[in-house]
N, C-alpha and C positions, 0 to 999 in steps of 0.2 A: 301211449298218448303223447303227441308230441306238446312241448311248453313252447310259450311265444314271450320273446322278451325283447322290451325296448331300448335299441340302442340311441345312447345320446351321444353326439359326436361335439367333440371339448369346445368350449369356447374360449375364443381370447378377449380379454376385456382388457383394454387398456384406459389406464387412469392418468388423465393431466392433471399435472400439481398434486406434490407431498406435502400439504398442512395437513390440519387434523383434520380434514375428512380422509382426502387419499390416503394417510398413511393407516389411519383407523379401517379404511374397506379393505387395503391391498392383508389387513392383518385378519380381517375376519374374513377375506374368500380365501385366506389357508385352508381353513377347514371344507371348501368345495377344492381341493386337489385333484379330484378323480375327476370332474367337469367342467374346471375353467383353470387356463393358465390366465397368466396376469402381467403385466406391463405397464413400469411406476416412471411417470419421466417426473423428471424437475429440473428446474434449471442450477439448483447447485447440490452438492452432495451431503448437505445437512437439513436436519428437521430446525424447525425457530419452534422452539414454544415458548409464545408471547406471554402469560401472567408471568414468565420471569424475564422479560426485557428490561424492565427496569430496574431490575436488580444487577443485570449483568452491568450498567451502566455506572449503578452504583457503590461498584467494589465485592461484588463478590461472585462467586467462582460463573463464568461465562458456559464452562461446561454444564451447568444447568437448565442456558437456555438454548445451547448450540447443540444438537446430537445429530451425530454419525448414521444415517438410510442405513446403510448396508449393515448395521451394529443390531438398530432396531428389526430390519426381517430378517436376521438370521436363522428362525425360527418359520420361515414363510418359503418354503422349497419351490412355490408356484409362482414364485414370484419374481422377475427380472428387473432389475434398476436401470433408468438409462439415465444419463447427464443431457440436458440438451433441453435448448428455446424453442417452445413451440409456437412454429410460424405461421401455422394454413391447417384447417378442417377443409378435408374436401369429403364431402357428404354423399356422394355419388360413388366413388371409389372405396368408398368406408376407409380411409386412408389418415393418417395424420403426418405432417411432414415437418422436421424439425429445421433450425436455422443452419446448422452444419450439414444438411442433403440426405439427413436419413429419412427414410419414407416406411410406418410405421401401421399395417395393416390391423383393422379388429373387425371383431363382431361384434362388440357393442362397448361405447366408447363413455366415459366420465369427466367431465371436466370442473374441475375443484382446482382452478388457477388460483383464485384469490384476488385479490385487492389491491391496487398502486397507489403508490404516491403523489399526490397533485397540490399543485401548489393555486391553484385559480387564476394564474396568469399573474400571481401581486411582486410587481418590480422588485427585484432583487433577493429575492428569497432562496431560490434554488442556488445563489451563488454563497451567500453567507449563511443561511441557515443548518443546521446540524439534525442528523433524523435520528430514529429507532429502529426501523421496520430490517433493517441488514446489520449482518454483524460488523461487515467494513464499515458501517454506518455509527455499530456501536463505538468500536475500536477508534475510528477517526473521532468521534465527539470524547472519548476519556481521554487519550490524549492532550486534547486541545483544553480539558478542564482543567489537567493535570499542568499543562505546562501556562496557561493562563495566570494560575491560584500563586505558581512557584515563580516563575521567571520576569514578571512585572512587578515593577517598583511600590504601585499605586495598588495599595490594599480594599480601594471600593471596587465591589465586584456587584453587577444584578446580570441576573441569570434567569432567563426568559423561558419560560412552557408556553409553548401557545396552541391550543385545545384543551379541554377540560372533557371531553370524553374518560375509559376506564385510564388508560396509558397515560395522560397530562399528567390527571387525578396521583396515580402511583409515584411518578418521577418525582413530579410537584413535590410530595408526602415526604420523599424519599435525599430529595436532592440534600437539601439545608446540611443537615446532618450530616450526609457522605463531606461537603465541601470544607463543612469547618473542620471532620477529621482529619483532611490532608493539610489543610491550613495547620494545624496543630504538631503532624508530623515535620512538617518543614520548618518548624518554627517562626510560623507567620504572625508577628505579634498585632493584636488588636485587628483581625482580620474585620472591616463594615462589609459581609455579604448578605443580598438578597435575593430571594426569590420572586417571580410575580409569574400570576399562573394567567393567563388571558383568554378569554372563553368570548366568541362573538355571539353567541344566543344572551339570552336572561339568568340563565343558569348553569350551574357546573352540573354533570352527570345527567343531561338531557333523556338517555337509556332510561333511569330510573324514575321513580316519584318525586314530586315535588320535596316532600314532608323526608325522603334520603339524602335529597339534594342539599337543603338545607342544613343539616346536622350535618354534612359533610364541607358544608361549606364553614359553618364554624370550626369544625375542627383545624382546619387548614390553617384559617385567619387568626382565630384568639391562642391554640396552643400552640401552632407551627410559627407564629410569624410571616407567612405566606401573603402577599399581596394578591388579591383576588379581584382582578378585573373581568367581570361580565359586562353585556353589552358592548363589546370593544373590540372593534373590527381593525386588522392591521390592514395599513395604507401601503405599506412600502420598507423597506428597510436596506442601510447600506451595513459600511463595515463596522461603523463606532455607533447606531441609531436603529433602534426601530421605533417605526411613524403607528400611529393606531387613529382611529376615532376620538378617543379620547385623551390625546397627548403623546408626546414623544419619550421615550425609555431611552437613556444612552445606555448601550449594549454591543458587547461582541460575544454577547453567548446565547442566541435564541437556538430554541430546540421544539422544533415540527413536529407535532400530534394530533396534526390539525383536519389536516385531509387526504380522504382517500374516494378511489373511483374503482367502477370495475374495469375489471384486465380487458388495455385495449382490443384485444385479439376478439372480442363479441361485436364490437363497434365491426373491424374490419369483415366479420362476416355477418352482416344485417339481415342479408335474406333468408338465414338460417333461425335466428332467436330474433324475440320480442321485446323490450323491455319494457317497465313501469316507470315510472315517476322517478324512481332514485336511479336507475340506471339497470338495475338489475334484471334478471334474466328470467321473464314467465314459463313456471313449469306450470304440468299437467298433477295429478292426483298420484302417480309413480314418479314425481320428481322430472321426466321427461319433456324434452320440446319435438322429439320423433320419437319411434320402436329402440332404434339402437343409439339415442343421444340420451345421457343421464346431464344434469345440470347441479351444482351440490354446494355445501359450503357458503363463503360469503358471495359467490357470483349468482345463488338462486333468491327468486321473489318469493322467500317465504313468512313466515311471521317468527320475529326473533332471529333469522339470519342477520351473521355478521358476530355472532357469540361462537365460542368453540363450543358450548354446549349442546348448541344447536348444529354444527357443524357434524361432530361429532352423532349425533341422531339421525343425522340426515344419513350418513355412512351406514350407520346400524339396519336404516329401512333399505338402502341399496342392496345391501349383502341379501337380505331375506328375501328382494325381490328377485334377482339375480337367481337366488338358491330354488322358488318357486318357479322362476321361466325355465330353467335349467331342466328342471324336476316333472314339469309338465303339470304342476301345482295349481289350485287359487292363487292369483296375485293379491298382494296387500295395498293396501290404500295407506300413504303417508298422512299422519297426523300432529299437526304442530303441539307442541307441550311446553308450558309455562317453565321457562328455566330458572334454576334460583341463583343470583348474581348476587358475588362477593367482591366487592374492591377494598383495598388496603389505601389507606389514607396516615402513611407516619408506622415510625415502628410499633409494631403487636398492636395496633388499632384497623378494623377494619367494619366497611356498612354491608347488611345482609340484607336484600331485599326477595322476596318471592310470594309473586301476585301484589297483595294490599299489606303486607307484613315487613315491617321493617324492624332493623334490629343494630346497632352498633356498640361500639369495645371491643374492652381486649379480649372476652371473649370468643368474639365474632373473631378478631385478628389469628385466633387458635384454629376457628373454624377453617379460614383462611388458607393454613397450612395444611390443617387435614383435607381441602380440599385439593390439594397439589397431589397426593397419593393419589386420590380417585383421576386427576390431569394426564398424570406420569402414566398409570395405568392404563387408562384408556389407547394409549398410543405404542406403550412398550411392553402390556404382560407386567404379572406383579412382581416377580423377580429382580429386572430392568429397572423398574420402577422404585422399587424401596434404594438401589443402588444410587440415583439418581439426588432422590429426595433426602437422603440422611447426608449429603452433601452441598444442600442451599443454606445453612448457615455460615459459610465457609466462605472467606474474604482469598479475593487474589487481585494484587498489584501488581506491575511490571515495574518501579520505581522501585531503587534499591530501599532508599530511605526512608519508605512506606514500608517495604516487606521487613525491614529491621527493627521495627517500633510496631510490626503489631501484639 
C-alpha cells in the first residue's frame, strides 16, 4: 500500500527591524529550521535594549544595553543578518528593497521597524537638544555631561528631561546622582546642580494609573530633589535657554524623551496600511494587514503596544502562526494581555503596576532587576542572558580620573 505524504516547500520570512519583536521571532522560528529560513535586516549591527538606556547614560557598562545581532543568533542556523535601510515595500513583487540596491525576495514579510524620533517641528530642538534612543546619541550626550560638569568655571548646572514617560521617568531618577558623582571625582567643590523633569500632559507616567503616577511623582520631587514640571509645554530652545509654557530654564543640557512617531516608511506607503489615531498601523486578528504582510511591535495598533512586553508577545503569536500556516494547522487568533509594568524611579526604588494594583520600593526596585533576567532572556536564551545581567552593576567611564577614583 503506497503512503502519501505532504510536502511543504520552505518558506522565506523576512523580518524588518531587530528590536524585541524581530529579534524575539527570528529566535523562536529557529526551531521551524526544517520550514522556514529567515532574513533579519536592521539598520545597524547591534540590539538596543532600552530598560537599560538609562543606565548606559548614567555610568555604567553600555554593554548592557548595546549587543552584538550576530552574538545573539548564533544559535539560530536559519537565520541570515543583513545590515541595511529599508527603503520601499513592494507588495506586488513580494520584494523588499534596501537603501544600498539590495533587493530582498519573501514569502511572507514582518515589519517590526519601530518607532523615530520627532521633535513637533519646536524651533530649535533637533540642534541643541541631546537624545537616548542611539548609542551615538548616548555616547555624544555623556560626553557633553562629562565635559560640561568638568571644564566650566560656573558650578550652576540644570539639566533638563523633557517627557515623563518610562525613559524621562528613569534618567530623571537616575541623573542627580550619576552628576554629583563625577562632580565629586573632579573635585568640583560645592557643585549647585539640578534636575527638572518636564512633562506637557497633567502627569508623569501617563502609561500608568493615576494613584502610580502620583507616588511616583513624589518620589522624584520630596527624596530626589527633582523639579517636576507638568502641564508644561516647551516653546523653543536655543543654546544657553529652553522657553516652555511655563517659563524659561537657562540650560545647555536638555535631553529628549519626549517624542516618538511611527517609522516613516508606512506613511510612504499608504496604499498598503491603515492607520488609527496615533499613527499606527491597523492589523487584522493574525497581526496582518494582507496573507503575507505581518505588522508587529511598536508599528502595530494594538492595545498596550509600544511596551517590549507587548512587543515581545506579539513575536511569540507570529511564530505559532507562521508554525500553523507552515504546518497546514488551525491558525491562532492574537490576544492582547495586560502587561505588568515596572519603572525605576532613583536607586533600588521602583513602581509596579498591573491592571488596578500598584505597588512601589525597594522591594519592587529588586523586582526590577529580576525582571531584566526574564528581558535578557527573552531576546538572548538563558545562558546569554545571566552573562549579560550579572554585569549591569558595573560602572564604565572613559575619563581617566573617573576610572581611578572608582
Amino acid at each position: 500500500m503506497l503512503k502519501s505524504y505532504i510536502v511543504r516547500a520552505m518558506k522565506h520570512i523576512v523580518i524588518a527591524g531587530a528590536g524585541f519583536s524581530g529579534v524575539r521571532l527570528a529566535r523562536q522560528l529557529r526551531k521551524l529550521s526544517g520550514d522556514v529560513r529567515v532574513t533579519l535586516i536592521n539598520n545597524s549591527e547591534d540590539f538596543r535594549y532600552s530598560p537599560a538606556l538609562y543606565r548606559a547614560v548614567t555610568g555604567f557598562k553600555v554593554g548592557t544595553a548595546r549587543l552584538p545581532l550576530e552574538w545573539m543568533l548564533l544559535d539560530s542556523s536559519n537565520t541570515n543578518l543583513v545590515i541595511g535601510h529599508v527603503e520601499k515595500l513592494d507588495k506586488d513583487k513580494k520584494t523588499i528593497h534596501l537603501a544600498d540596491g539590495q533587493a530582498i525576495q519573501y514569502d511572507w514579510v514582518v515589519m517590526a521597524l519601530g518607532a523615530v524620533t520627532t521633535y513637533f517641528d519646536i524651533d530649535g530642538l533637533h540642534e541643541h537638544s541631546y537624545g537616548v534612543k542611539t548609542f551615538e546619541e548616548i555616547f555624544e550626550l555623556k560626553h557633553h555631561i562629562h565635559d560640561d560638569l568638568v571644564n566650566k568655571t560656573v558650578a550652576d548646572q540644570n539639566f533638563v528631561v523633557v517627557g515623563a514617560g518610562p525613559t524621562g521617568v528613569e534618567l530623571a531618577g537616575a541623573l542627580g546622582t550619576y552628576l554629583k558623582r563625577i562632580a565629586k571625582r573632579h573635585k568640583i567643590k560645592h557643585p549647585h546642580i539640578q534636575v527638572y523633569l518636564v512633562e506637557a500632559g497633567p502627569r508623569i507616567l501617563p502609561q500608568l494609573s493615576e494613584k502610580a503616577s502620583k507616588k511616583v511623582h513624589r518620589r522624584l520631587a520630596e527624596h530626589l530633589g527633582i523639579h517636576v514640571l507638568t502641564n508644561t509645554m516647551v516653546r523653543s530652545e536655543t543654546a544657553q535657554t529652553l522657553k516652555t509654557s511655563t517659563g524659561t530654564i537657562k540650560t545647555h543640557d536638555v535631553i529628549w524623551t519626549a517624542g516618538t512617531s511611527n517609522n516613516p516608511l508606512f506613511k510612504q506607503h499608504g496604499d498598503m496600511f491603515s492607520f488609527n489615531n496615533r499613527g499606527k498601523i491597523n492589523v487584522n486578528k493574525h497581526l496582518q494587514v494582507a496573507s503575507d504582510i505581518y505588522v508587529c511591535g511598536d508599528n502595530a495598533a494594538t492595545k498596550f503596544s509600544g511596551l517590549a512586553a507587548t512587543a515581545i508577545r506579539h513575536a511569540n503569536y507570529i511564530a505559532k502562526d507562521i508554525k500553523a500556516r507552515v504546518r497546514h494547522k488551525k491558525r491562532p487568533m492574537f490576544r492582547p494581555k495586560h502587561p505588568i509594568q515596572v519603572v525605576p524611579a532613583g536607586n533600588k526604588w521602583a513602581v509596579l503596576q498591573y491592571r488596578n494594583f500598584v505597588l512601589t520600593g525597594k522591594i519592587v526596585g529588586l523586582v526590577r532587576r529580576a525582571a531584566d533576567v526574564v528581558g535578557y532572556t527573552d531576546v538572548l536564551g538563558i545562558l546569554k542572558a545571566m552573562t549579560i545581567w550579572k554585569e549591569i552593576d558595573r560602572t564604565e567611564e572613559y575619563c581617566n580620573r573617573c576610572r581611578l577614583r572608582k
